[in-house]
C-alpha positions, 0 to 999 in steps of 0.5 A: 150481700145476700140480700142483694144476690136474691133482689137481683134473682127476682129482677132476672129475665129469660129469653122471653123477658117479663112480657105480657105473653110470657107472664100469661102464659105462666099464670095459666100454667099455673091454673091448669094445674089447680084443683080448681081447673081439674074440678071445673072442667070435670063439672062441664064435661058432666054437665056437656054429656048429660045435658046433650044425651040424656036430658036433651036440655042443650041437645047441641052435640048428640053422641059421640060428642064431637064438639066436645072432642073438638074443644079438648084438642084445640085446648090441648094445642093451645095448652102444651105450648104454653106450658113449656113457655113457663117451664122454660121460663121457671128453668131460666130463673131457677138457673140464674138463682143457682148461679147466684147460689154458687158466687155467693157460696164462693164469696164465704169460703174467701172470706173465710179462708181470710178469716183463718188466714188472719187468725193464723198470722194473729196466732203467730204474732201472739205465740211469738210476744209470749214465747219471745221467739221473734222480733218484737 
């Protein structure tokens, strides 16, 4: 039973589905919070300062770095929103696996309360056989 409850949590979409846009859109949330990402764009901002100001190598955006300035704001816009879209899409599937969590728990107190309730009247048909205080 629970092993059904957790292979329908997997199979569980939110409002967005299991598109191609949504599913994008988490995996580069994902990516902008990697090590990776933080270490990458630290290099390339590194690399845009030094090689515009002070080896005149690419000499493309002199200071104050506009372009520069100009790529982390259009970053940022694209970057927000899709970010929210995974958030909101991992909080429709963790509210979908706590609901699963919660029959699933109601299923074992029933089948418990049951199972005491079986002992109990077992219990009883035993007591009477042996202390002969009931029909037998």
């Amino acid at each position: 039973m629970v092993r059904t409850a957790q292979h329908q949590g997997s199979q569980h979409h939110s409002a967005f589905g299991s598109d191609l846009f949504g599913r994008a859109a988490e995996r580069f949330a994902r990516f902008l919070g990697s090590p990776a990402y933080i270490i990458s764009q630290t290099a390339v901002v590194i690399v845009w300062i030094l090689g515009n100001s002070y080896f005149l190598i690419f000499n493309f955006d002199p200071k104050p770095w506009i372009m520069l300035n100009l790529v982390f704001s259009t970053q940022a816009a694209y970057a927000a929103p899709l970010i929210l879209l995974a958030q909101t899409r991992q909080a429709a599937r963790d509210k979908h696996l706590s609901e699963q969590a919660e029959m699933h728990r109601e299923q074992l107190a029933d089948a418990q309360q049951e199972i005491l309730d079986l002992n109990t009247a077992l219990t009883k048909a035993i007591h009477a056989k042996v202390v002969g205080d009931g029909p037998a």
